[in-house]
C-alpha positions as a LaTeX table, in Angstrom:
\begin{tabular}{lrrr}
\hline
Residue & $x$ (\AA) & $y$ (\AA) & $z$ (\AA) \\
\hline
Unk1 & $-71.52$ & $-36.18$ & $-21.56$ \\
Unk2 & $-73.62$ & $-34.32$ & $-24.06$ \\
Unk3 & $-77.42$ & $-33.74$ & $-24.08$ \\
Unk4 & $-80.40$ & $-32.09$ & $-24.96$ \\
Unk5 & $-81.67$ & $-28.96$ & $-23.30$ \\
Unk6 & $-77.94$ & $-27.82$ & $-23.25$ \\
Unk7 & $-77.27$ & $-23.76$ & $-23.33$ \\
Unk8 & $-73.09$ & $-24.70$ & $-23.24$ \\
Unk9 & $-71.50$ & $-27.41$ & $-24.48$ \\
Unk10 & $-67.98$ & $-28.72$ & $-24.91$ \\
Unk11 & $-66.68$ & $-30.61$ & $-27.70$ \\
Unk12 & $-63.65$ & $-32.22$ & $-27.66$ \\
Unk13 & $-62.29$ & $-28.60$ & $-26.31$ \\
Unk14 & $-58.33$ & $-28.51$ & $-25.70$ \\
Unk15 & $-55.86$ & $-26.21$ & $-24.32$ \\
Unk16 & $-52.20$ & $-25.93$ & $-24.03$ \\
Unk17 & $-49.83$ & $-24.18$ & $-22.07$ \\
Unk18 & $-46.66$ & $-25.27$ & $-23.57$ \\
Unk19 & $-46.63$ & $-29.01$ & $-23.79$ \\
Unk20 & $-49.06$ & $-29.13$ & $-20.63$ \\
Unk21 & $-52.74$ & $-30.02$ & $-21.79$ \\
Unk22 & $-54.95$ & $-28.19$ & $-18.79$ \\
Unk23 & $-57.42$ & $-29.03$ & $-20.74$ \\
Unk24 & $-57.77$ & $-32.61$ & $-22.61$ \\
Unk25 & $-60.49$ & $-33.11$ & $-24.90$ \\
Unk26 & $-63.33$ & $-31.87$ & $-22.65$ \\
Unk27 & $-66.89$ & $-32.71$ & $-24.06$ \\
Unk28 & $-69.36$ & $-31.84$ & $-21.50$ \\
Unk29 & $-72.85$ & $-30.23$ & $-21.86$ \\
Unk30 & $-74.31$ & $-27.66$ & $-19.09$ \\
Unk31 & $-78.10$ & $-27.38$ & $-19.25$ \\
Unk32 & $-79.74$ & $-24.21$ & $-19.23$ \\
Unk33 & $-81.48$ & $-22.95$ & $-15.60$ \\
Unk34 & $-79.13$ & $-25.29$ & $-13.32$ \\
Unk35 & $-76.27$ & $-24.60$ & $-11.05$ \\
Unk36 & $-73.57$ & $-26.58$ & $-12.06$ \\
Unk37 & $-69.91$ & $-27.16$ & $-10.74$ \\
Unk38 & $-66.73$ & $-27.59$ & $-11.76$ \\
Unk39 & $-65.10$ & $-29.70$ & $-9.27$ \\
Unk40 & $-61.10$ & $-31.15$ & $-8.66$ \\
Unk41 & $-58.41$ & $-30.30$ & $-6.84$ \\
Unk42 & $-55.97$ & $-27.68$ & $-7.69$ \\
Unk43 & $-53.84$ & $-27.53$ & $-11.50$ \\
Unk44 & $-56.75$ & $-30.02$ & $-12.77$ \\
Unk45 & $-58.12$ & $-27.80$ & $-15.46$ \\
Unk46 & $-61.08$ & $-26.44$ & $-13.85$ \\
Unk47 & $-60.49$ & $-22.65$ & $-14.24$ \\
Unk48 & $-59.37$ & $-22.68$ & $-17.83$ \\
Unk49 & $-61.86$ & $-24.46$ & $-18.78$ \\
Unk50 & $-64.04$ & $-21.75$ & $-17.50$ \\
Unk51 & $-61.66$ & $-19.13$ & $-19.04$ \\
Unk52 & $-61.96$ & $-20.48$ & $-22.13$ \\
Unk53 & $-66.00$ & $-20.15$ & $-21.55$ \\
Unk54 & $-65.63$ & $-16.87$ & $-20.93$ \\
Unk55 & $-63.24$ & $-15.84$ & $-23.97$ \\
Unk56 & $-60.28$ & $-15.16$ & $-21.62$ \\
Unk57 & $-58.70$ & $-17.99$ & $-23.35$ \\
Unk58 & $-58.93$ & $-19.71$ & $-26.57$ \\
Unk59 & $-58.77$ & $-23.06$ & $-27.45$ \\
Unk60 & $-56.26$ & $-24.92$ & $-29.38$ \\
Unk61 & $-58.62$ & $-27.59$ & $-30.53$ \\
Unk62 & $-62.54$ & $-28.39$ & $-30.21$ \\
Unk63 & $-65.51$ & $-26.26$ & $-30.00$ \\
Unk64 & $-67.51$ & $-24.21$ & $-27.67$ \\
Unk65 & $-71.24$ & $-24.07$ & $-28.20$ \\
Unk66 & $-73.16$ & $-21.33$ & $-27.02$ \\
Unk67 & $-77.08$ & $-21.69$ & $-27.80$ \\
Unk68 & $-75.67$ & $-24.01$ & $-30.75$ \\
Unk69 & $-73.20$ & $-21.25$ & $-32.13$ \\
Unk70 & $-69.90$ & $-21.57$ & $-31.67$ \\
Unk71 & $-68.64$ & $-18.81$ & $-29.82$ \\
Unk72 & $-64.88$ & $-19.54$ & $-29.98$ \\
Unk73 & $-64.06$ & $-16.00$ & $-32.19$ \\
Unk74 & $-65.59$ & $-14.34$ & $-30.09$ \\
Unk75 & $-64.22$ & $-11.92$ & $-27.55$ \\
Unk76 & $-65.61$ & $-11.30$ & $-24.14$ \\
Unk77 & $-67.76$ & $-8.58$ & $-23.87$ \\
Unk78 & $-69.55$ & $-9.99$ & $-26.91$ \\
Unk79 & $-70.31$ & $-13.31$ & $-24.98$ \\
Unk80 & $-73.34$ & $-13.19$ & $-22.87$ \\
Unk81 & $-71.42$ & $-15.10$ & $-19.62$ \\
Unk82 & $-70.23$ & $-12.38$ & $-17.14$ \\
Unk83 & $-67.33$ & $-13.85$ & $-14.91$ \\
Unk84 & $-67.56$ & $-12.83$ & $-10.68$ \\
Unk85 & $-63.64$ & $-13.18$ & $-9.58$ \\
Unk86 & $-62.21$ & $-15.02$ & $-6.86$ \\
Unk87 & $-60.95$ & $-11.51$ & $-5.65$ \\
Unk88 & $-64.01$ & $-9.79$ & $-6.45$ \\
Unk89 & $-61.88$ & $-7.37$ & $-8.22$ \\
Unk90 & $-64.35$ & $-4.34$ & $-6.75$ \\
Unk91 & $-62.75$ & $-0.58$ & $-7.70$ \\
Unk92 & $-61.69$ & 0.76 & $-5.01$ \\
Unk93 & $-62.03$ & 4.26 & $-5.92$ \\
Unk94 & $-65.39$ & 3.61 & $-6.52$ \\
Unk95 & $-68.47$ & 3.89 & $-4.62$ \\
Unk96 & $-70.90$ & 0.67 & $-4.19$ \\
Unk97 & $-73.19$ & 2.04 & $-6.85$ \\
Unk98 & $-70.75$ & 3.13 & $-8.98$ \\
Unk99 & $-68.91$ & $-0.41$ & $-9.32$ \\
Unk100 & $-72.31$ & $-2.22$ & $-9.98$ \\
Unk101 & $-73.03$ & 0.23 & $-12.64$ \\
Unk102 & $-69.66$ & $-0.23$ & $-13.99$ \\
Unk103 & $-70.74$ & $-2.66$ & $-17.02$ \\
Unk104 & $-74.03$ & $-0.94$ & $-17.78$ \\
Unk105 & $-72.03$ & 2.12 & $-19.71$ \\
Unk106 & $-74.69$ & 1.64 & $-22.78$ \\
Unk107 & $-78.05$ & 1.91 & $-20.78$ \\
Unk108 & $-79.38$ & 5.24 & $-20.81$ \\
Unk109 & $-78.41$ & 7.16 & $-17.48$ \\
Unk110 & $-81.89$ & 6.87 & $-15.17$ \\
Unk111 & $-82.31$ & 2.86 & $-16.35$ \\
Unk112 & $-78.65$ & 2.05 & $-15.38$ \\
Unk113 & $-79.61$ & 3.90 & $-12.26$ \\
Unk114 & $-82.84$ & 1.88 & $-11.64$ \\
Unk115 & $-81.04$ & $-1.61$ & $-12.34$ \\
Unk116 & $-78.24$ & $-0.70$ & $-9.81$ \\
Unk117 & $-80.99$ & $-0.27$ & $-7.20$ \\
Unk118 & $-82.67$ & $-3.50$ & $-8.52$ \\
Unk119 & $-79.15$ & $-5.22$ & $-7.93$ \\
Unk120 & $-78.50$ & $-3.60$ & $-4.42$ \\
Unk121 & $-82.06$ & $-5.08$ & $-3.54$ \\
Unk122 & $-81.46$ & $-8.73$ & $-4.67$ \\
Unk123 & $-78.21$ & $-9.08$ & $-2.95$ \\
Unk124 & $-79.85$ & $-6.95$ & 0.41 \\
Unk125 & $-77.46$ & $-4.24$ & $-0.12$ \\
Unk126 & $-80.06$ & $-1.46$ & 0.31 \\
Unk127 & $-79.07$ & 1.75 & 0.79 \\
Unk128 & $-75.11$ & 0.86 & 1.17 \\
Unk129 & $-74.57$ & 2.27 & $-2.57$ \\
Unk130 & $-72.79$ & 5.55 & $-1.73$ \\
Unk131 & $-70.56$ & 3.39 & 0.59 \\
Unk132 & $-67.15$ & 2.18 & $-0.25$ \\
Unk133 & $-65.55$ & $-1.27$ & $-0.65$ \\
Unk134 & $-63.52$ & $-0.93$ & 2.40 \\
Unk135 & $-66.69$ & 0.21 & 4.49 \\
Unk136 & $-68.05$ & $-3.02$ & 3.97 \\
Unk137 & $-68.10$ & $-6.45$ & 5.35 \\
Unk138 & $-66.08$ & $-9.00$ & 3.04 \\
Unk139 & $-69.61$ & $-10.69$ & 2.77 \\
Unk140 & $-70.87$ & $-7.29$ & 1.75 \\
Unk141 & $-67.98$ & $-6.93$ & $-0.75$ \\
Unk142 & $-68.99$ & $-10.36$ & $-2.10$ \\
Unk143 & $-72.18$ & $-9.36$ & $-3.21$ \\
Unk144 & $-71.33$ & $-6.27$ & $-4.60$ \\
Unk145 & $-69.71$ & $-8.15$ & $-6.93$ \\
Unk146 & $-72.33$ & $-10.86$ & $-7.19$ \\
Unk147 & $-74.84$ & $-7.83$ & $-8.32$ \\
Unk148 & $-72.00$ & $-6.31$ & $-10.62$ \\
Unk149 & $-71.69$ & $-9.61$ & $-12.46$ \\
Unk150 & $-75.74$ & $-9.84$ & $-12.31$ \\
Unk151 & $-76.60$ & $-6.37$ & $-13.32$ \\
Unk152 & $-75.77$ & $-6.87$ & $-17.28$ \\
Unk153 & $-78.43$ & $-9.82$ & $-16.94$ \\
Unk154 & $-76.13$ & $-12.32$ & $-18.29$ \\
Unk155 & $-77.02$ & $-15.64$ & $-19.96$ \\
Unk156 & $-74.39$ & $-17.69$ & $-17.81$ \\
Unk157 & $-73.16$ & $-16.63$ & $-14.34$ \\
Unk158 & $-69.28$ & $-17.87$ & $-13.68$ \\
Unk159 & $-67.94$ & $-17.90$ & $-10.29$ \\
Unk160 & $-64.93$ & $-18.70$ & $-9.64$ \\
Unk161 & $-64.16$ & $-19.69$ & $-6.13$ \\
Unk162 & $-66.89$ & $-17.43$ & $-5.21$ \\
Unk163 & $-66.81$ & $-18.22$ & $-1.21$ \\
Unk164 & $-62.94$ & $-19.23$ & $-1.15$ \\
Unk165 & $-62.51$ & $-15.83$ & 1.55 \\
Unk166 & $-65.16$ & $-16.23$ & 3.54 \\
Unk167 & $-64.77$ & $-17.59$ & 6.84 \\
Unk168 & $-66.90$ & $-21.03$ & 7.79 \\
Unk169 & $-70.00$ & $-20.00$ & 9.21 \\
Unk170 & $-70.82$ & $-17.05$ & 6.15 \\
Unk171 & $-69.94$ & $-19.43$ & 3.92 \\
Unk172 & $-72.33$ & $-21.93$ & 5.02 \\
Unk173 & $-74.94$ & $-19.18$ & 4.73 \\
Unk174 & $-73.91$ & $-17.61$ & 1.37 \\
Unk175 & $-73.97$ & $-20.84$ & $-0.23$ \\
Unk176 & $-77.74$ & $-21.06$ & 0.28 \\
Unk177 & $-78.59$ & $-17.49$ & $-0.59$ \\
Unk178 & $-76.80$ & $-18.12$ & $-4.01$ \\
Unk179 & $-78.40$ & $-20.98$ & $-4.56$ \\
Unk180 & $-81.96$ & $-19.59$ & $-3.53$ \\
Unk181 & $-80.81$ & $-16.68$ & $-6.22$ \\
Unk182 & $-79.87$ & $-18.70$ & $-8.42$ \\
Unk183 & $-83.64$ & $-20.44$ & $-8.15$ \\
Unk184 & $-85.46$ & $-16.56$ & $-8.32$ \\
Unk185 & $-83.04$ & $-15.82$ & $-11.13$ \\
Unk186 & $-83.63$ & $-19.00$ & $-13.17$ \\
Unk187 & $-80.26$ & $-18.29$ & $-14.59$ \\
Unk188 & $-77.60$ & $-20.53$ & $-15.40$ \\
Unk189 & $-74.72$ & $-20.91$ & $-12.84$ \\
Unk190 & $-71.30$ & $-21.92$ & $-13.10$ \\
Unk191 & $-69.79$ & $-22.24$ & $-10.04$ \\
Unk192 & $-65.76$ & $-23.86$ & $-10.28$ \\
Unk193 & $-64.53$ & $-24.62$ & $-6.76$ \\
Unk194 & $-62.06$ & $-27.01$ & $-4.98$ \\
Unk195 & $-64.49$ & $-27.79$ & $-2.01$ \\
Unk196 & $-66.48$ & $-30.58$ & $-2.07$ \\
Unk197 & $-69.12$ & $-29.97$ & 0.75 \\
Unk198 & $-69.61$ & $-26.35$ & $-1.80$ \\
Unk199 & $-70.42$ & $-28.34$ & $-4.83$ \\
Unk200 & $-71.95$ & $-31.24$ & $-3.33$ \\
Unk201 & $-74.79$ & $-28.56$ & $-1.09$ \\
Unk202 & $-75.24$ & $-25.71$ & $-4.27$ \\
Unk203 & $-75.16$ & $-27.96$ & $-7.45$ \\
Unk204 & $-77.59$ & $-29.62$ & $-9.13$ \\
Unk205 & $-74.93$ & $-31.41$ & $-11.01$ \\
Unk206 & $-71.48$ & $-31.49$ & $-11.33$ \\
Unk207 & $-67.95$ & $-32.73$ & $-13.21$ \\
Unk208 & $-65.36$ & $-33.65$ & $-11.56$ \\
Unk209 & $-62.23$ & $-33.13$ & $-13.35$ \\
Unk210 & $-58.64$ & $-34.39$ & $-12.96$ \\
Unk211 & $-55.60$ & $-33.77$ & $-14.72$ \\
Unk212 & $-57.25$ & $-31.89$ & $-17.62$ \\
Unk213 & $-60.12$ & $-34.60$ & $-18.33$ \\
Unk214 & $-63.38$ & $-35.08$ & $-16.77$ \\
Unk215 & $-63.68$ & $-38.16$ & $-15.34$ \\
Unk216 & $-67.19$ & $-38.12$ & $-13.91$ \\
Unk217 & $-70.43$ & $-36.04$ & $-14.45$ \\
Unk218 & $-73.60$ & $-36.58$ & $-12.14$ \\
Unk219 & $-75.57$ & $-35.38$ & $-9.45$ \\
Unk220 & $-74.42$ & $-34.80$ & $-6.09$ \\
Unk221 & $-76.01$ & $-37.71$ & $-5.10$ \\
Unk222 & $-74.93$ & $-39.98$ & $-8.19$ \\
Unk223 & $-71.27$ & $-38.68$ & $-7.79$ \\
Unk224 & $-70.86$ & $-39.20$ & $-3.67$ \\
Unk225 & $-72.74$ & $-42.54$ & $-3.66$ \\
Unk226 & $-71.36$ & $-44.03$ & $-7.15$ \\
Unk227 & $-68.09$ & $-42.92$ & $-7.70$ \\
Unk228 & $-66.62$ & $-43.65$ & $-11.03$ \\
Unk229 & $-62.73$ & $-44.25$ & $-10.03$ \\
Unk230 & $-60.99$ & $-44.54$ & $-6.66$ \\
Unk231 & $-59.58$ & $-41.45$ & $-7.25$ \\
Unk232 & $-62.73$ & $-39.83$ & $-7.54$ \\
Unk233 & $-64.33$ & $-41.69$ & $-4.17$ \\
Unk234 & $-60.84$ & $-40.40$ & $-2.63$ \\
Unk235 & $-61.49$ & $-36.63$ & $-3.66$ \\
Unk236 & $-65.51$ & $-36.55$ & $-2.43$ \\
Unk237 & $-65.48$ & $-37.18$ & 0.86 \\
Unk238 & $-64.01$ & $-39.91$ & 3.26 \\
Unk239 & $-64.06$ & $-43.05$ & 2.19 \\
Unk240 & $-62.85$ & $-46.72$ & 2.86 \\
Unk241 & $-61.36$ & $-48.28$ & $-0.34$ \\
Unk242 & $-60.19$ & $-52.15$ & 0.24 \\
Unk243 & $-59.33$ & $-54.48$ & $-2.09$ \\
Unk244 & $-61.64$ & $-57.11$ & $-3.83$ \\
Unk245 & $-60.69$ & $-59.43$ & $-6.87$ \\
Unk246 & $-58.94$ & $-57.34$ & $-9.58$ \\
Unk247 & $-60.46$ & $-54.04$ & $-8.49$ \\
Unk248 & $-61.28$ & $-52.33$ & $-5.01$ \\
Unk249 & $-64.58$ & $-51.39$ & $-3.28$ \\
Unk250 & $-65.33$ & $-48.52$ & $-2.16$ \\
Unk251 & $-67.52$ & $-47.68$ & 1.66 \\
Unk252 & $-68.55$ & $-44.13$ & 3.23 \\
Unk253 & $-67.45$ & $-44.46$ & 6.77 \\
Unk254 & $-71.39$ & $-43.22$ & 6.96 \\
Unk255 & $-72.14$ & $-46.66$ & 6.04 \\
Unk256 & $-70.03$ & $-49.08$ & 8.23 \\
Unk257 & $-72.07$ & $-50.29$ & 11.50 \\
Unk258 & $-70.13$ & $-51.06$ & 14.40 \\
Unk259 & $-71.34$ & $-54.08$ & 16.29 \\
Unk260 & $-70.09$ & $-54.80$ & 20.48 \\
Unk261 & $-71.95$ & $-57.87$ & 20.49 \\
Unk262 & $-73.58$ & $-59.45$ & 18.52 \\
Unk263 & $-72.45$ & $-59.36$ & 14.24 \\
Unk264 & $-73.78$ & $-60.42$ & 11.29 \\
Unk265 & $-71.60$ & $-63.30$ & 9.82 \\
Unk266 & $-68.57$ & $-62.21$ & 8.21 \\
Unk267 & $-68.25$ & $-59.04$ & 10.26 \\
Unk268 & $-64.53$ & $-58.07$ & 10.13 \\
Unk269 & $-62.97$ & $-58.00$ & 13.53 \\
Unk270 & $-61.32$ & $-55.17$ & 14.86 \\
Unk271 & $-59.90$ & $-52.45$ & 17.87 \\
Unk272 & $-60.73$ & $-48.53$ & 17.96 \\
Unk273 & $-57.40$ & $-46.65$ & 17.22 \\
Unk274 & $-59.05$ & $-43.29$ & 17.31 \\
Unk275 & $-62.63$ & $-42.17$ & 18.66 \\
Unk276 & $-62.98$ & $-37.92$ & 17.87 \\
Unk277 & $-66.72$ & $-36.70$ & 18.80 \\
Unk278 & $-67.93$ & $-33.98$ & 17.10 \\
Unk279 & $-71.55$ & $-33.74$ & 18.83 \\
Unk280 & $-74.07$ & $-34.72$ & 16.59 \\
Unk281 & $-71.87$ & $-38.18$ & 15.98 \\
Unk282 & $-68.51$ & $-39.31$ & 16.75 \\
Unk283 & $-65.43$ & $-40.48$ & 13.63 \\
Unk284 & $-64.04$ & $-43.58$ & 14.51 \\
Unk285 & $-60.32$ & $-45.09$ & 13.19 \\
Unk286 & $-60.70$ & $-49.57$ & 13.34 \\
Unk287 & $-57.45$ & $-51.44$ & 13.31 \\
Unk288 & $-58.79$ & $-54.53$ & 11.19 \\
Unk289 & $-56.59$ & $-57.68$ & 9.41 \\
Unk290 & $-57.86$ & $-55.64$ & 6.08 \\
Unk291 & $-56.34$ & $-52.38$ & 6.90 \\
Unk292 & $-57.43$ & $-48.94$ & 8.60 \\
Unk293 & $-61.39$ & $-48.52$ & 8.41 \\
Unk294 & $-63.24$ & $-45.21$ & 9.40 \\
Unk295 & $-66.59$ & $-45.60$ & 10.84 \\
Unk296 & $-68.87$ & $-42.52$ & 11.41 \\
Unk297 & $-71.43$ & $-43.03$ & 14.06 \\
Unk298 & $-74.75$ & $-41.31$ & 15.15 \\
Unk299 & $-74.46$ & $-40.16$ & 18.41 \\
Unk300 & $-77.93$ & $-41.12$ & 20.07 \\
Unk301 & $-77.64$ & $-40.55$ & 23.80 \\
Unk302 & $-75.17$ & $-42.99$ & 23.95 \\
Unk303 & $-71.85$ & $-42.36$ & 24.92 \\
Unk304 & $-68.85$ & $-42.86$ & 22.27 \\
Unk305 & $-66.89$ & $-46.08$ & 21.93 \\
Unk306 & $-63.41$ & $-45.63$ & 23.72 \\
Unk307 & $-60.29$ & $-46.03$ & 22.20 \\
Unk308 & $-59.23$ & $-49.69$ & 22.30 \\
Unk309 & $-62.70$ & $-51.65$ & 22.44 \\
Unk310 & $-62.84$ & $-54.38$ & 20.48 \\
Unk311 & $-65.80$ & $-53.75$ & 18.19 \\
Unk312 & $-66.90$ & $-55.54$ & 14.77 \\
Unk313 & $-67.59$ & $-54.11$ & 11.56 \\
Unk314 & $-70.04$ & $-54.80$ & 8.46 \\
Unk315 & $-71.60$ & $-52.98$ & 5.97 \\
Unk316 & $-74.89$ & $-53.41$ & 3.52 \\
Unk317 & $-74.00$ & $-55.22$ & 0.01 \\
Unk318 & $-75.25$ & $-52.14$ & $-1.74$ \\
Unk319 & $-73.04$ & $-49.54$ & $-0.12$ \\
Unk320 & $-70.08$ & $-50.80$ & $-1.32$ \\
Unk321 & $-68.74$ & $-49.78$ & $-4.89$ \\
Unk322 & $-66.77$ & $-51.67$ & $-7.05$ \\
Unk323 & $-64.22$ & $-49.29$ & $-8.65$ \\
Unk324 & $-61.25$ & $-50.61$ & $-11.45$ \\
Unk325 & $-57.91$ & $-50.31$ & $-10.74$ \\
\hline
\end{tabular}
């Protein structure tokens, strides 16, 4: 999981909390200029492993590589990574411009001044710097952080949960403005989340991590359509896992066609349980001799199966996965 063209890298990095391991021998490389995530469900090791990039934590075993040098004695402020929060952690005593400036405390008075307004500007903040947190939008709050964290012009961006408090449809939006910064920026990005639909739309690549290990690194694209493990074809997405031989296969409901006529040979026989249409397409439950199946279908004019048709099901060789038990 290591590589050239690396500005972090993991090796063999460890960390206990009593005799839980949160983190398990993590060796893992993030490349310099992408936007990479940290991905798993909650208590998998995710956010300490980020900690520990940030020097909020240190490790009991392994290294952390920083431009080759290992940056484990290091405290914070001395690392070139600055951390946005989960809570944003704004001042609230403090005006807009004030919090940005709030790590620039060595830049002579007019510069710090001039990269505030530089900040403001990138995040479209504009004239909102004699304002107060509470005056603002939790969006708006958002990005004062975002250009708080930016404004020391860090090597390494870390966000943790960075859109957790945002409600769906700002969300949807802030993801692509961060990763269109990120882009402008060239920086490297960090992002550790719990949602899959954030990682899978803003990262160029990601590891997915589970119980204090990571168990699969790719691109959004390797990781959805080649899962390494059932459990992490379970976590990304909806997916049909069925048995076959000593393992299990592995199909996105995307991928199953459902046939009222006429079916290719070996089509697996079946009645709707459940038909819920959600515009664009509608998610279909099949009662089948193999088990439950969800189908996802492309609504094209057409109107949705109803519950209890009898329908058949198949699916292209190459969409199914073979995953170990």
């Amino acid at each position: 999981m290591s590589g050239p063209g690396a500005i972090v890298r993991f090796e063999g990095v460890t960390k206990r909390f009593g005799d839980h391991a949160a983190v398990a021998g993590v060796t893992l490389d993030i490349r310099e200029g992408e936007f990479f995530a940290l991905l798993g469900p909650s208590g998998c090791g995710k956010t300490t492993l980020m900690r520990l990039l940030a020097g909020f934590e240190a490790p009991d075993a392994g290294r952390i590589l920083l431009d080759g040098t290992d940056v484990a004695a290091l405290p914070p402020h001395r690392r070139p990574v600055h951390m946005m929060f989960q809570s944003y952690a704004l001042f609230p005593h403090l005006t807009v411009a004030k919090n940005v400036a709030f790590g620039l405390k060595g830049l002579p008075k007019a510069e710090a001044a001039a990269r505030v307004d530089e900040m403001l500007a990138l995040v479209k903040l504009d004239g909102l710097g004699g304002r107060k947190p509470h005056q603002l939008s939790g969006g708006q709050q958002q990005r004062v952080a975002l250009a708080r964290a930016l404004a020391p012009r860090p090597r390494i961006l870390l966000l943790d949960e960075p859109l957790a408090a945002l409600d769906r449809k700002l969300r949807e939006e802030t993801q692509a403005e961060l990763v269109a910064l990120q882009r402008r920026l060239g920086l490297t990005f960090l992002v550790v989340t719990h949602d899959q639909d954030e990682a899978l739309a803003m990262a160029d690549r990601l590891a997915v991590m589970q119980a204090g290990e990571v168990v699969q690194v790719g691109s959004p694209a390797e990781v959805y359509e080649r899962p390494a493990t059932r459990a992490v074809a379970e976590f990304i997405g909806e997916v049909n896992v069925l048995p076959a031989g000593d393992g299990w296969i592995a199909v996105r409901p995307e991928k199953v066609e459902i046939h009222t006529e006429a079916a290719p040979v070996g089509a697996l026989e079946g009645r709707i349980s459940e038909a819920s249409y959600f515009g664009d397409r509608t998610r279909y439950v099949v009662e089948t001799p193999q088990g439950r199946i969800r189908a996802s279908r492309v609504n094209l004019g057409q109107p949705p199966l109803p519950s209890g048709a009898a329908v058949r099901l198949s699916w292209p060789a190459d969409a199914a996965v073979a995953l170990p038990r």
